[in-house]
Each structure stands twice: as C-alpha cells, then as structure tokens.
TIFIDREN-123918 format. One line per 4 residues: number of its first residue (from 1); their letters; for each residue z, y, x of N, C-alpha, C. Coordinates in steps of 0.1 Angstrom, whole numbers, plus 5000, padded with zeros to 4 digits. Atoms other than C-alpha are relative to their C-alpha. Example, Ala and Ser with C-alpha at 12.3 -4.5 7.8 and 13.67 -1.06 7.14 Angstrom:
2
1> AS> 5000:4988:5009:5078:4955:5123:5000:5012:5009; 5000:4989:4991:5071:4989:5137:5008:5011:4992
//
This chain:
341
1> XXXX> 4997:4988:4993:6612:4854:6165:4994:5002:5013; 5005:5002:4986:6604:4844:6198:4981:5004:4999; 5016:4998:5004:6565:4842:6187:4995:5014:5000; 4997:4984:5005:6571:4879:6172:4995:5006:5013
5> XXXX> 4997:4991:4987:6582:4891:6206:4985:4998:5010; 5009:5001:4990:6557:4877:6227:4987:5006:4993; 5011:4992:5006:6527:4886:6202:4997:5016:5003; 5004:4987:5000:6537:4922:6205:4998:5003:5016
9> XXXX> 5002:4997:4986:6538:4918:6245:4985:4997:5002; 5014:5002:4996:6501:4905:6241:4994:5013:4999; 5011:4986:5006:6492:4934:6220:5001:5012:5014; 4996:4985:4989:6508:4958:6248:4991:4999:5012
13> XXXX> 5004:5002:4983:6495:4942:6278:4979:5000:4998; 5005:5000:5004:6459:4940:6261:4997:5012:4996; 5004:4987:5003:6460:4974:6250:4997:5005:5011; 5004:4992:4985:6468:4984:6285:4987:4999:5008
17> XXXX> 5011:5004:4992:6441:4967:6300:4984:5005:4990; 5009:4992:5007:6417:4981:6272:5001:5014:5006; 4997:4985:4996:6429:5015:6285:4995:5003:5011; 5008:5005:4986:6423:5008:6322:4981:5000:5001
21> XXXX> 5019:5004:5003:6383:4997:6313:4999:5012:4996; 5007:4987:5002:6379:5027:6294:5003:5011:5007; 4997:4990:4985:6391:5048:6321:4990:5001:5011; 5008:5004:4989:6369:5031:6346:4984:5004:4995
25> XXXX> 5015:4994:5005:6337:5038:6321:4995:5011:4999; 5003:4984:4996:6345:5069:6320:4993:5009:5013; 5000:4995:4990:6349:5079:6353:4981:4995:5006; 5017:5007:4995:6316:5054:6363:4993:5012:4990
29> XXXX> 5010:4988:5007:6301:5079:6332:4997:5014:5012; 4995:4982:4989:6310:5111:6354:4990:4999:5009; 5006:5003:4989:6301:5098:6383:4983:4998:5001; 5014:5006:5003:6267:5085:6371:4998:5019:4996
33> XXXX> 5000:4986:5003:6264:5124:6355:4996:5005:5014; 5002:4991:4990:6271:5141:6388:4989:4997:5005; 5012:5002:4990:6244:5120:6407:4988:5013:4997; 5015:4993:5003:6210:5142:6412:4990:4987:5001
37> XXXX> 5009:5008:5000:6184:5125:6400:4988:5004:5008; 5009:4996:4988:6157:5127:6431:4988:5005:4995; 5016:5000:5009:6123:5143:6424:4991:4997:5005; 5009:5010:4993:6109:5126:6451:5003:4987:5002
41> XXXX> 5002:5012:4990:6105:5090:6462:4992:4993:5007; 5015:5005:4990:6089:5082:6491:5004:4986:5007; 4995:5016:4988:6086:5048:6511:4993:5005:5014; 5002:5000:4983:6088:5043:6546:4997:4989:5005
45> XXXX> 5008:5015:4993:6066:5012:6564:5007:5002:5016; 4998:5004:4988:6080:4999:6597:4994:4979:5000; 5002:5011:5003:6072:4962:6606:5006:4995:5010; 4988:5004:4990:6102:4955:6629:5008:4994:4989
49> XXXX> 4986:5004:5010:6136:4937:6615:5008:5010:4999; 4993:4994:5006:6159:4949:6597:5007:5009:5009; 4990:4996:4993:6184:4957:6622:4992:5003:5012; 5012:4997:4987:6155:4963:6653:5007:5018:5000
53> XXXX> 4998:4988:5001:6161:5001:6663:4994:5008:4997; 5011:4989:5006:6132:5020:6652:4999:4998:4986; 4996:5000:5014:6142:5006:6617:5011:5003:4996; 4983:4992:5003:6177:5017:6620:4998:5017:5005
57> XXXX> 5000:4986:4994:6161:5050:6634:4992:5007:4982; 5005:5002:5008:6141:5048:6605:5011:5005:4986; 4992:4996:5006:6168:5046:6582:5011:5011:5000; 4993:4987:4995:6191:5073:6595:4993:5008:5001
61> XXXX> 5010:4990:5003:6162:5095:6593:5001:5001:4982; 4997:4996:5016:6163:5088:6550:5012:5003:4994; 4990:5000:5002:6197:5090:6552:5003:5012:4999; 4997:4989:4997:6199:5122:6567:4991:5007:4988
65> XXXX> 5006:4993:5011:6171:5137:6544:5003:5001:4982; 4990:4998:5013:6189:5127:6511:5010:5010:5001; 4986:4987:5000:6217:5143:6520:5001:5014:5004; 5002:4991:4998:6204:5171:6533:4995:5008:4990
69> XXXX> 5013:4991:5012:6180:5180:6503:5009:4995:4989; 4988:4994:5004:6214:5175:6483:4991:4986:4986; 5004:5010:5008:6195:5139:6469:4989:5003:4994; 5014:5002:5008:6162:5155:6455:4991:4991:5012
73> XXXX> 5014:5006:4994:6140:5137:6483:5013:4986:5003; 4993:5013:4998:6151:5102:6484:4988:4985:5009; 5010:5008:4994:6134:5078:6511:5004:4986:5002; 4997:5024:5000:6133:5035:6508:4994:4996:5013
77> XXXX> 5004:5008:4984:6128:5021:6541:4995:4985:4996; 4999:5017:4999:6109:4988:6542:4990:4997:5014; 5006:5004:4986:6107:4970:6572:4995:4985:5002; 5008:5012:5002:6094:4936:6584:4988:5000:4999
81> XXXX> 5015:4999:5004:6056:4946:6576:4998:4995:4988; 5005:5001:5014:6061:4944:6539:4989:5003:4991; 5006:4993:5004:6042:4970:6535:4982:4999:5012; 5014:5005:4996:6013:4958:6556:5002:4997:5019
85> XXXX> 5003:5000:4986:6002:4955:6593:5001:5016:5010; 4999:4987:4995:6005:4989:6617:4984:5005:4997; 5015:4994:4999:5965:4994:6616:4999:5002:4982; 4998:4994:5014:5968:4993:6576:5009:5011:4995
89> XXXX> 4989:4991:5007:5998:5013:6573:4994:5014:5003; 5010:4989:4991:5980:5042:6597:4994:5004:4985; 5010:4996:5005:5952:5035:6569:5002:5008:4986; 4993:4994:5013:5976:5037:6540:5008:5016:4999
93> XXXX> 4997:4986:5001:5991:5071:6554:4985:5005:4997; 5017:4988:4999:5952:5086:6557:4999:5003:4982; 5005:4996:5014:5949:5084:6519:5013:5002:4993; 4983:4998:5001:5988:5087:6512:5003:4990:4990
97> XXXX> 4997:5010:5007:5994:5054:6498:5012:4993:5000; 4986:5000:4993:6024:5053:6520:5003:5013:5007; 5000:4985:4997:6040:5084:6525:5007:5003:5015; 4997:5000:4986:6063:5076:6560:4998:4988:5008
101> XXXX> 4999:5010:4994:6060:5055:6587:5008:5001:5013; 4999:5000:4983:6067:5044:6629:4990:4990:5001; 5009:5011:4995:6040:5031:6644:4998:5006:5015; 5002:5005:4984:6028:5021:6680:4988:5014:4999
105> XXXX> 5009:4987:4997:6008:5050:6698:4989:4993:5004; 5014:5011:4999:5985:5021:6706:4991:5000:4993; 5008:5000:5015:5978:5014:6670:4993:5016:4999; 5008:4983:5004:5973:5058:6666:4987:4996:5006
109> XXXX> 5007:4998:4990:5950:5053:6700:4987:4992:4994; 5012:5006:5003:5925:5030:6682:4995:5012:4985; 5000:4990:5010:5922:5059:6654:4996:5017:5012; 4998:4988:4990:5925:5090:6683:4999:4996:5014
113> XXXX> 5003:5011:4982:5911:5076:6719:5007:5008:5006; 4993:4987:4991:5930:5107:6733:5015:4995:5003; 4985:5002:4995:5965:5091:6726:5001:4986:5012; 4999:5010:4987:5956:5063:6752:5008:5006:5014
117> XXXX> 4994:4993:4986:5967:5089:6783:5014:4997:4997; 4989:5002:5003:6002:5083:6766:5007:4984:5006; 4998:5012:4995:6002:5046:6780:4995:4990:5010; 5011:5005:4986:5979:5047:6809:5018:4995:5010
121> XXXX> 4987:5008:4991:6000:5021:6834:5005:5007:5012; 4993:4995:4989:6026:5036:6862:4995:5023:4997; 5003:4990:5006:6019:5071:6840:5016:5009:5006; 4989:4990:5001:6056:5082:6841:5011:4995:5011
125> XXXX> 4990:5006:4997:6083:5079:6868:5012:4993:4995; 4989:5006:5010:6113:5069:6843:4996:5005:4989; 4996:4995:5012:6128:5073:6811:4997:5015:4996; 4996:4981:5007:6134:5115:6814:4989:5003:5007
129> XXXX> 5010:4998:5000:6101:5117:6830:4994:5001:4985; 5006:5002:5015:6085:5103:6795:5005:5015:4991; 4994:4994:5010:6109:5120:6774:4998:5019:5004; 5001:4993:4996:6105:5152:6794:4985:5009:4994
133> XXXX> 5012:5000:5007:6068:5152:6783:4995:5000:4990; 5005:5001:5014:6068:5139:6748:5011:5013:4993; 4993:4989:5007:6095:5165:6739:4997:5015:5000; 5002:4988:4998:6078:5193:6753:4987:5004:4993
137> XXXX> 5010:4996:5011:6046:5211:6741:4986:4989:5008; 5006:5009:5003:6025:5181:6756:5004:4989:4986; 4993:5013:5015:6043:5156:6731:4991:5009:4989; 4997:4997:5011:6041:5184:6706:4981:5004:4997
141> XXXX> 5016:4998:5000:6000:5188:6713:4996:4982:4994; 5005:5012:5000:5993:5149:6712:5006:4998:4984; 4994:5005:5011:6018:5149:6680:4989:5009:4988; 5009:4991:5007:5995:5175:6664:4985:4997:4994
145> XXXX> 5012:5005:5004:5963:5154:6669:4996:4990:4991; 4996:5007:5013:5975:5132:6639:4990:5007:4991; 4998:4990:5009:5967:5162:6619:4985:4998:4995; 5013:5005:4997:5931:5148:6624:4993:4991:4991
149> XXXX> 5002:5013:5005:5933:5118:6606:5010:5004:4983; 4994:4997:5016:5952:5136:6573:5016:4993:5004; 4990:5004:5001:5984:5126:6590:5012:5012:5009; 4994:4993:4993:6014:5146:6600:5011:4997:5011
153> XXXX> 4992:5005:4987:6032:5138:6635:5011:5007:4999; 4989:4998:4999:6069:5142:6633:5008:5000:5012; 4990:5001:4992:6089:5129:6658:4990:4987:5011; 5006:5013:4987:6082:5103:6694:5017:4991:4995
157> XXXX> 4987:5014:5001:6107:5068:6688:4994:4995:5017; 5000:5007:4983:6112:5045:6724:5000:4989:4993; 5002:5014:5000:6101:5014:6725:5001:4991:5010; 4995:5006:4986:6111:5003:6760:4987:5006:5010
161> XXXX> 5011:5003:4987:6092:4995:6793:5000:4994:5004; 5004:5011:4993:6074:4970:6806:5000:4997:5014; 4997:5007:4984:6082:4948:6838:4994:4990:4997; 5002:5014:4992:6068:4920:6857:5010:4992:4998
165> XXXX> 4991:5012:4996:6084:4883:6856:4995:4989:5005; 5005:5011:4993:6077:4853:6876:5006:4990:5004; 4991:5011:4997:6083:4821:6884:5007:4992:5016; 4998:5007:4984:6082:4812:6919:5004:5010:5010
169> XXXX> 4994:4989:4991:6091:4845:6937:5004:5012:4994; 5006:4987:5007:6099:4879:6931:4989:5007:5002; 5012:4994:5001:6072:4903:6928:5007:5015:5012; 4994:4992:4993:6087:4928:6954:4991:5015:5010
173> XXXX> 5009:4988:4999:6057:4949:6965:4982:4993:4997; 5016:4996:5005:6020:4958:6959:4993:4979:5005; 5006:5011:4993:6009:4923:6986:5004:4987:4989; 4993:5015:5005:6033:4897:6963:4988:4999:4985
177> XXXX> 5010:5003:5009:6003:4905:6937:4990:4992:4997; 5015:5007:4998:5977:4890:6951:4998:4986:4999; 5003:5015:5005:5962:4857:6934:5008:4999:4989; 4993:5003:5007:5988:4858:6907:4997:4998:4984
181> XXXX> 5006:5003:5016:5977:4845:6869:5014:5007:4994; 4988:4991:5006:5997:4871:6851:4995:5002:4981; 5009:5002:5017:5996:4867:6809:5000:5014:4998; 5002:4990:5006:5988:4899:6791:4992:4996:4989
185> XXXX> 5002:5006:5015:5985:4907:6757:4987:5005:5001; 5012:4994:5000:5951:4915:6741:4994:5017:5001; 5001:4983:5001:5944:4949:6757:4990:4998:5013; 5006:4999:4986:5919:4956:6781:5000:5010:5008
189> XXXX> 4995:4990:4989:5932:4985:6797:5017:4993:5006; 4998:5010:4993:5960:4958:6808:4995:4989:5007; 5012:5006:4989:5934:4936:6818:4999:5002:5012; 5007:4996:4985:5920:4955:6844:5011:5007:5006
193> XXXX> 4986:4997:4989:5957:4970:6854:5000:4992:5009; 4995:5011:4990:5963:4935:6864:4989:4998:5012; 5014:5005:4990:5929:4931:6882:5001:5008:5011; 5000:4989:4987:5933:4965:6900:5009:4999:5005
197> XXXX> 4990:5001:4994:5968:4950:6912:5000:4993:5011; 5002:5016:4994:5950:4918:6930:5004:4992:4989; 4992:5012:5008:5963:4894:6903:4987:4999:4991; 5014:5007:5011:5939:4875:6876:5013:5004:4987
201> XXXX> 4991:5000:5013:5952:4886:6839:4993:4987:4993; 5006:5013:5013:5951:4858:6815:5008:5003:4989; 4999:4997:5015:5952:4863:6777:5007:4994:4994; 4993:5012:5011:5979:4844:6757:5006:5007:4992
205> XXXX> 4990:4999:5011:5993:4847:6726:5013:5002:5004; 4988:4999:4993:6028:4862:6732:5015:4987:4995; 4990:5012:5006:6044:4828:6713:4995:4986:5012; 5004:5005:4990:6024:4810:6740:5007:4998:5015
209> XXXX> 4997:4995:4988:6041:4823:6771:5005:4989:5004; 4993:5011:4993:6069:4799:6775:4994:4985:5006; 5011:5011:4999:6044:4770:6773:4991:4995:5012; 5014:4997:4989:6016:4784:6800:5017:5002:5012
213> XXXX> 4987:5005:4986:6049:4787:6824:5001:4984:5002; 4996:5010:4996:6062:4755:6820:4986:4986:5003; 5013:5009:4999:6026:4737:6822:4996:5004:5016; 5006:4995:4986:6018:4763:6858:4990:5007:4997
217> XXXX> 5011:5000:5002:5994:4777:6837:4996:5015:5003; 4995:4983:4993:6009:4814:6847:5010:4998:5012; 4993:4997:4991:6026:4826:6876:5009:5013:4996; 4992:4990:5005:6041:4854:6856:4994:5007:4985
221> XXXX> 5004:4992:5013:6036:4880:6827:5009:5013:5000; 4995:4986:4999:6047:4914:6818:5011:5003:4987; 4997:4993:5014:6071:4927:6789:5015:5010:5005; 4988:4994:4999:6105:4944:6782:5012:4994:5002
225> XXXX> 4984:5010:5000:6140:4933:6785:5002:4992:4987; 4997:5012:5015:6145:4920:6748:4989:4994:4996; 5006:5011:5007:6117:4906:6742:4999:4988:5013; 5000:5011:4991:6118:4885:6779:5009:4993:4997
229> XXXX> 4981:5002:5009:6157:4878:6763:5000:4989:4989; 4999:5009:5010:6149:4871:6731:4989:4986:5001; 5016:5013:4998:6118:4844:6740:5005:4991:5008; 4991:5010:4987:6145:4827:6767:4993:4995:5012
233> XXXX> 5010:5003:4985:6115:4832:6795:5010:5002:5008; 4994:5001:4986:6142:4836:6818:5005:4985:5004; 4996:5015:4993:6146:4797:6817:4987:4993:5007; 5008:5007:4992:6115:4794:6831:4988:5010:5011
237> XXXX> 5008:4987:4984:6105:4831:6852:5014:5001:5002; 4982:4997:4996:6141:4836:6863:4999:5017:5012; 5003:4989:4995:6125:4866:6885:4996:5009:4995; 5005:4988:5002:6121:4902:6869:5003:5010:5008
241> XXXX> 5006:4990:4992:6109:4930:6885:5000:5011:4995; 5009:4989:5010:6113:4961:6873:4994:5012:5004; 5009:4991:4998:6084:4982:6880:4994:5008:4989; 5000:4986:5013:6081:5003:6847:4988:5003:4999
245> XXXX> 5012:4999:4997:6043:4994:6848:4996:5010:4984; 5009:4996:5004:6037:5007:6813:5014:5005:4988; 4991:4999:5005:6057:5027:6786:4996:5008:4985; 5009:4999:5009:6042:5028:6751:5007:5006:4988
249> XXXX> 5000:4992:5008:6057:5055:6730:4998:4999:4988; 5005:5004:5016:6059:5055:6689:5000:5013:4994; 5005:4994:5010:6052:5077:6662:5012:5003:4988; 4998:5001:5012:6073:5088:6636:4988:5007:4989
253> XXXX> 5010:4997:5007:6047:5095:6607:5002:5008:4985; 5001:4998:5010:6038:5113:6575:4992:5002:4989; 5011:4997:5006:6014:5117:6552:4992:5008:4996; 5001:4987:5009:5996:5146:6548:4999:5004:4988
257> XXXX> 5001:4995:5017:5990:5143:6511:5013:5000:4994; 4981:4998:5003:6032:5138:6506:5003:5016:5005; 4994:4984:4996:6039:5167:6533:4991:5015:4992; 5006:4991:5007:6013:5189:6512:5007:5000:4983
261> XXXX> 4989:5000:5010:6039:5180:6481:5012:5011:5000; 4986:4993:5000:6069:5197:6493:4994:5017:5008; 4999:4984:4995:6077:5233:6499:5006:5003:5014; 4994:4998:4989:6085:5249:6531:5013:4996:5004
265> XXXX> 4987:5007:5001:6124:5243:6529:4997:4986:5008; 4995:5010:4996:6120:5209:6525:4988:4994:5014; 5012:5004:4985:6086:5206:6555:5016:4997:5012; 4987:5000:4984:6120:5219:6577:5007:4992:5001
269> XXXX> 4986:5010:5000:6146:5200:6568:4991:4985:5006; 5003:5014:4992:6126:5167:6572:4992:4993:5012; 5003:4999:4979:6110:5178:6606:5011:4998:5009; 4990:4999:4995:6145:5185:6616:5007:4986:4996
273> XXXX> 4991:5010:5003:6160:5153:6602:4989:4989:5010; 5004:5014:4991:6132:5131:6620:5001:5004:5013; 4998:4999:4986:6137:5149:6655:5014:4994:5004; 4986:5007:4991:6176:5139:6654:5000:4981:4996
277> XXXX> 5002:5011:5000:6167:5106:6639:4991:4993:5015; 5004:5008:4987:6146:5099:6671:5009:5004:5012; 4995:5001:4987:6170:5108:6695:5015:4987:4996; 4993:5016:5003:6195:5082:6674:4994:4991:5008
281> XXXX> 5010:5011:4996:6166:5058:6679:5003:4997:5012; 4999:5003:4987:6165:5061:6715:5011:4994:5004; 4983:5005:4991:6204:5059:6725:5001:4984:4992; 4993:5010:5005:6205:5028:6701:4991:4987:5005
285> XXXX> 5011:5006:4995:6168:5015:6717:5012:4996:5015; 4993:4998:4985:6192:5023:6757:5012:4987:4997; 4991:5006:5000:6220:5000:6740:4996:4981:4993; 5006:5013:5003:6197:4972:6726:4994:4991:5012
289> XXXX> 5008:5001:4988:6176:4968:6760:5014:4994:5013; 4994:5006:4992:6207:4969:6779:5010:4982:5000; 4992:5015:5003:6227:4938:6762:4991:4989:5000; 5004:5008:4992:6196:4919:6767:4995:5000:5012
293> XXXX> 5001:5000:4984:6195:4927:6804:5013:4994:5002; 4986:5006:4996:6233:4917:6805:4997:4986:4996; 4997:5010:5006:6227:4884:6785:4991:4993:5009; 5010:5005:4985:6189:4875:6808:5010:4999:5013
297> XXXX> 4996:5001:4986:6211:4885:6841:5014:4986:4996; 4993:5012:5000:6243:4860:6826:4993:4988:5002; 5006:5015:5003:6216:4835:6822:4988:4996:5014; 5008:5001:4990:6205:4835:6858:4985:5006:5008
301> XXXX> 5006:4991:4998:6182:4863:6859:5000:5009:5017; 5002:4992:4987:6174:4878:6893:4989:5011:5003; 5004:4986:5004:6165:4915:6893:4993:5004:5015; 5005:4995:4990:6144:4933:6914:4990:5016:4998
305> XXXX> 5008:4984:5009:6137:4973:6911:4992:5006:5014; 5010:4986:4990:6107:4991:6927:5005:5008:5009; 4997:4980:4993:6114:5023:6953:4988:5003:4996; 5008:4988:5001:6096:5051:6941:4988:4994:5009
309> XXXX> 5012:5002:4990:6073:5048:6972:4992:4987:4997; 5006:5008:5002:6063:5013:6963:4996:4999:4984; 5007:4998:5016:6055:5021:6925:4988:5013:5003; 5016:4998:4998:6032:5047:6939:4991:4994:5006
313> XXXX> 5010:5010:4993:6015:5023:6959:4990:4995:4985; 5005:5007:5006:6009:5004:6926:4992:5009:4991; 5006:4983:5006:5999:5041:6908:4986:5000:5009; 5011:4995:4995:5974:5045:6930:4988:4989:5001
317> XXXX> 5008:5015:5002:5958:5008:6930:4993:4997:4984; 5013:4998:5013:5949:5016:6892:4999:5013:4993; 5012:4987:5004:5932:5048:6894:4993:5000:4993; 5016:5001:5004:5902:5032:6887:5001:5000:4983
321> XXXX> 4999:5001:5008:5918:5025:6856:5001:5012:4991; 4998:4987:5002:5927:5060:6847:4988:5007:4996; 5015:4998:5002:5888:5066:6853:4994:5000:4986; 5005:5008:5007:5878:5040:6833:5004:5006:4981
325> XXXX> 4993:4996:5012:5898:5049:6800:5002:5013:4996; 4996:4986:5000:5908:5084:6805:4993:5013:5006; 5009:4988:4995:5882:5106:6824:5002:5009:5000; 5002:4983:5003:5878:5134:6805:5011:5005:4996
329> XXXX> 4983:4996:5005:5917:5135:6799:5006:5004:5014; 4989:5001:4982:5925:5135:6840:5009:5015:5000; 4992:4988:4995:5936:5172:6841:5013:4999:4990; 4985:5002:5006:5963:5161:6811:5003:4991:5007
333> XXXX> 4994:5013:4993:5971:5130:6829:5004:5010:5017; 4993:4996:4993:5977:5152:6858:5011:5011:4997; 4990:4992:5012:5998:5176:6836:5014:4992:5006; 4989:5010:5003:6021:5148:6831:5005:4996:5015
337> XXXX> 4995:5005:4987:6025:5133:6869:5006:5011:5007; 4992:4989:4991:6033:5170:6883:5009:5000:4992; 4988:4998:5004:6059:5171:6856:5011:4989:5007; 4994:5011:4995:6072:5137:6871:5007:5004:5013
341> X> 4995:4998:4981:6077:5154:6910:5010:5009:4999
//
C-alpha cells in the first residue's frame, strides 16, 4: 500500500515538474519569437582593454544603436587589437573590412598630415579649451577630412594629457628644463618639443622607462596619469608636473562603404548615438585619470601644476615647432589659441 501511495506522489511531483519545463520552453519559444532578427551586423575594432574607457565608450555607443534601431543594426565590439593594429584598422575601414572603429588622431595624421595641428604641444589651455574646439565647427571640419580616405568621422573620444615626471626635482618652470634626458615615445614632433624646451629627448620603448630611471639613464619622461600609475614610475620619478604639454584626441570611426549601406534614418540615429557615446567616454576617461592621480599621490607622488603664464613661456619656446610641422595650417592653429583667451 505504502509503495502504491508513494508511486502516485512520484507520478504527481514528476508530472509537475514536466509542466514547469514545458512552461519555461514555451515562454523561452515566445521570447525567442519576439526578438528582431538584426539586418545588420557590424564590428567595431578598438585595441584598448576590455574595461579601458574608449572601449566602454565604444560599447555604449552599440548599445545605444541597437536599441535605438529597435535591434535591426546590431554592433560587436572587439577590443584588445583583435582585429588588428590602429594603422591596419584605419586600412581596414578604407575598404570596409571593418565597418567601426576609435583610433588615435595620430594614427589618422599619418593618413591626413592636417590632423597633426590637433596635437601640436601646449596647443590648448585645458580640458574645455580642447573640447570647446573639437565640438565646434573646427572639430566638425577636421572630422570631415576623414571623408578623404573613404571614411566617415563621427564623434571626438578623450584620451588624457600628457605631463612631465622626474626624478631628482620638480620641473617647476621653463629654466628647470635645461640639460634634462627626457624619454619620449617614437614621434618626432616630440623630439624636437623636447629640444625646443632645452632638454635632450631620448627614445625608449615605453616598457623601458622604469629601467632607464633606475640605471640614471633619464632624468624624466612625459605621459598621463594612468599610464605613469599603472607602470608604478612613481617609485622611481615621484615628481609630476602638470603642464598639459600635449593632448591627442581620438576618433570615433566609420566606414564609408557600411555608412553608404544604411538609409538616412539610420545615418542619424548612429551619428546621434556616437556623439552621446563620446561624452560617456569622456566623464568615465575624468573618472579613470582621477583614481590614478589619487592612487600615484597615496603612493608618494608630489604634484606640481603650471600658471598659465609659465605654460606660455613653454608655448612659445616651441614655435619653431609649430613651423616645422604645421606651417601652412598657422591661421587654424591660430583659430584654436584665440578660442583659448
């Protein structure tokens, strides 16, 4: 009897849970149903990490565009440089092999010599200087000269600004320059910044750095807050400076042969979805920069910021530079500094 009873509690409890599952297949059926199946899919090249901000600006740019275009345009983010190096990715939008990107205005500038005025050094007094410029119908002229190369210019991302660090003093005006072995990466419109400062540039590999410190082999070098942070040079320059020598601007990208795909509609929508994606970018670039300025300064970091007056001092010591690189661009490059006053 006993046997009986429990058998029929198997059957019961076994049916129920049969009932349950097919409930759940259902609904997953439905669900699966509603989705729109996308009628685009595009990839997106960055070669930052995952979690870096111009990959999270990145991502909240496809986020927004799915959801906006109600899931027909669906965009895969891949970051890390899966999809290649920045000078190939450039190469891979020109023939649309990759349909979005963010790349360095550096990388454009070897493609477009014109976007170099964008990172000529002591160019911008701050932050809302830059942003003041790249938002307006300068930005929206330089973003246009993409258009050149079969590529469509979207949006400007922040990538910081570069300061001085050193080991034996701070760097405190124009005189503390002189004689100083300062590394720089391979650029030669850094080069000769450093040369027009008084100081000798020397070339290292930026995995090198900590090494040429602790040997004497530099007296300083230049970068941003997280990457001076993340590299732990503050256990061996413990002096940053910050003089805002240089401030190198990014790209959101597109391909002209994708954006020649879509219909007006969707041109707007994903114009409009990568302009609020880069102002994400920014605020989350202002919140990355500052935590390693808090973590550098816990770790014995000693700060030292320019006055105005003494960063034009250093503005005007590389003119020559300006010359040199920019010439036939001076009346845009003075564009930009009257917007500055």
């Amino acid at each position: 009897m006993a046997n009986t009873e429990n058998g029929k509690k198997y059957l019961i409890v076994t049916a129920g849970i049969a009932i349950i599952i097919l409930a759940v297949l259902i609904w997953l059926g439905i669900q699966a149903g509603n989705e729109t199946e996308p009628e685009y899919v595009f990839f997106y090249a960055d070669n930052q990490a995952e979690d870096y901000p111009t990959t999270l600006g990145g991502k909240y740019f496809a986020e927004l565009v799915e959801e906006r275009t109600d899931g027909r345009i669906r965009i895969l983010v891949r970051a890390e440089g899966v999809m290649g190096t920045e000078p190939e990715v450039f190469k891979q939008l020109q023939y649309g092999g990759i349909d979005f990107a963010r790349i360095s205005s550096l990388t454009a500038a070897e493609y477009i010599p014109k976007m170099n005025v964008l990172s000529i050094p002591y160019l911008y007094t701050d932050s809302k200087h830059m942003w003041k410029v790249l938002d307006g119908e300068i930005g929206d002229a330089f973003l246009g000269l993409t258009m050149d190369e079969d590529i469509v210019g979207l949006s400007w991302y922040d990538a910081g600004v570069r300061n001085f660090y050193s080991t034996e003093s701070p760097i405190t005006c124009l005189e503390d320059m002189k004689g100083m072995k300062i590394r720089v990466q391979e650029s030669e419109i850094m080069a000769d910044m450093i040369d027009a400062l008084g100081a000798e540039a020397i070339r290292l590999d930026y995995e090198q750095i900590y090494s040429a410190f602790e040997r004497g082999n530099i007296d300083g070098a230049e970068n941003n807050w997280p990457s001076y942070e993340s590299m732990h040079h503050y256990e061996v320059a413990e002096y940053y400076t910050v003089d805002e020598h240089t401030r190198v601007p990014e790209l959101q990208l597109c391909s002209k042969s994708t954006w020649d795909k879509l219909g007006d509609e969707d041109r707007r929508i994903i114009m409009q979805c990568a302009k609020e994606s880069a102002l994400y970018e920014r605020t989350l670039w202002v919140e990355y920069e500052e935590e390693a300025r808090r973590i550098a300064i816990e770790n014995g970091t000693q700060v030292t910021e320019l006055s105005l007056e003494e960063k034009q001092r250093f503005q005007d010591a590389v003119k020559p530079v300006y010359e040199k690189y920019c010439g036939e661009y001076m009346d845009i490059i003075n564009q930009i500094i009257e917007l500055g006053k």
